[in-house]
N, C-alpha and C positions, 0 to 999 in steps of 0.2 A: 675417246670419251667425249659425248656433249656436255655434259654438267653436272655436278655434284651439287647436291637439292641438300639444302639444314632450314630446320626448321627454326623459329625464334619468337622470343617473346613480344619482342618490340621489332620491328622492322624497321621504324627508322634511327633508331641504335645501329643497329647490326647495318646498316647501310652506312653510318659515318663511320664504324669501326673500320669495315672493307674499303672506303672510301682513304683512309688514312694508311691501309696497305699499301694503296694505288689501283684500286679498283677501280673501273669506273660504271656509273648504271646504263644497260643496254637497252633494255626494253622494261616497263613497267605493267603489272598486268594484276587481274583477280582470279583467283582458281576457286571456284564453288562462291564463298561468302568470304574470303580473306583476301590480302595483300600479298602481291609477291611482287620477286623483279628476278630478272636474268642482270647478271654484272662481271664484267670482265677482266682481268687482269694477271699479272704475276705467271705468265701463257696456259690460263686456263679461264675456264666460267664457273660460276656460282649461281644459284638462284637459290633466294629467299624469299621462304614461307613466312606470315606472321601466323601463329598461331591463338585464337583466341582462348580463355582461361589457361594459361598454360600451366602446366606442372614442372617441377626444379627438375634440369635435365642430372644422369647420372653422373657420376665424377668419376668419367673414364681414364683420366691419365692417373688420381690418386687410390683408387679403389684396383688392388694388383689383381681381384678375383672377379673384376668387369667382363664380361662378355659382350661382344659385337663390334659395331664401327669402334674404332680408335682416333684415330687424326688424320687430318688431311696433311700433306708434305708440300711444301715447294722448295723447287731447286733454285736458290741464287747465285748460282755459279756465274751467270753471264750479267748476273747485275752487280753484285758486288764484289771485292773482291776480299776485304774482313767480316766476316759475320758480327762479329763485337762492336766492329764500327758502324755496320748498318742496322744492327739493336739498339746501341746507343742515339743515332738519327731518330728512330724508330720512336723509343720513347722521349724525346724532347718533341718530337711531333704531336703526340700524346698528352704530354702535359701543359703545351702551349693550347690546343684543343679542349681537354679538360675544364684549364682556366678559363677560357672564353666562351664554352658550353656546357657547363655540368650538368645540366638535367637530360643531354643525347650524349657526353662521350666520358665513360668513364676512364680512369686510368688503369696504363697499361700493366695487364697481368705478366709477369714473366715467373712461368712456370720452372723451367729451366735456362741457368743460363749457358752459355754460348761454351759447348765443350768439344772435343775432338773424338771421335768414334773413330775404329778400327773396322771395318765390315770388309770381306772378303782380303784382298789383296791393296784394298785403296783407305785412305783415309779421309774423312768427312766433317765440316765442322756442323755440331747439329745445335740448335735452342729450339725451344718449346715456347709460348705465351700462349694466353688462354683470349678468344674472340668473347665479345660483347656477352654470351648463355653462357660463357661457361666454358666452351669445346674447346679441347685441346686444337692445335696449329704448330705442326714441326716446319723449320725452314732450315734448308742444309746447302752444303756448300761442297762442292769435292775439292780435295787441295791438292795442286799439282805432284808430280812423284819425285822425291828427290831424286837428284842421280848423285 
């Protein structure tokens, strides 16, 4: 996959958000009459659209009778190795940021916090927080297998 396109309200929101994942911006560019950028990280790309007038995106992770995209996933299996511990980083990152920016970084949404799922044969630690509009963002961890 080359990249996964979200559109946003504010682009330079959503660029400190992603920036505070460990993004970082690749190329900066205008498509038609707007702002975008290609931004890399977490081993994938992202590019953000600003959207001008924008409308409140739907509330895909609260609304159980949503239809369409859902979330984006990443794996931090090779970054960290507690998902609680690197949520906890996460938002202390967030609220140091916050304090020293409030009108570009809001604080950190956690949708869900940091639980262990059962999927197939393997176990997985999964949280949810919500990006700068709004979108849901799964970030999951595979946990090695007991023996």
């Amino acid at each position: 996959m080359h990249h996964v396109s979200i559109r946003t309200a504010n682009i330079h929101s959503a660029i400190a958000f992603y920036e505070l994942l460990g993004f970082t911006v690749q190329e900066r560019f205008t498509t038609g009459y707007t702002l975008a950028c290609w931004m890399e990280g977490l081993q994938g790309r992202i590019e953000l659209i600003q959207i001008p007038e924008p409308k409140p995106a739907p509330d895909a992770f609260g609304d159980e009778h949503y239809v369409g995209y859902y979330h984006l996933s990443f794996d931090l299996t090779k970054i960290t190795d507690s998902l609680p511990n690197w949520l906890k980083n996460l938002q202390q990152k967030f609220d140091s940021a916050t304090a020293n920016n409030p009108e570009q970084v809001q604080p950190l949404k956690i949708l869900l916090s940091p639980t262990q799922q059962m999927i197939g044969d393997r176990v997985y630690e999964v949280t949810f927080i919500a990006d700068s509009d709004g979108l849901p963002l799964e970030f999951i961890r595979f946990l090695p297998p007991i023996n």
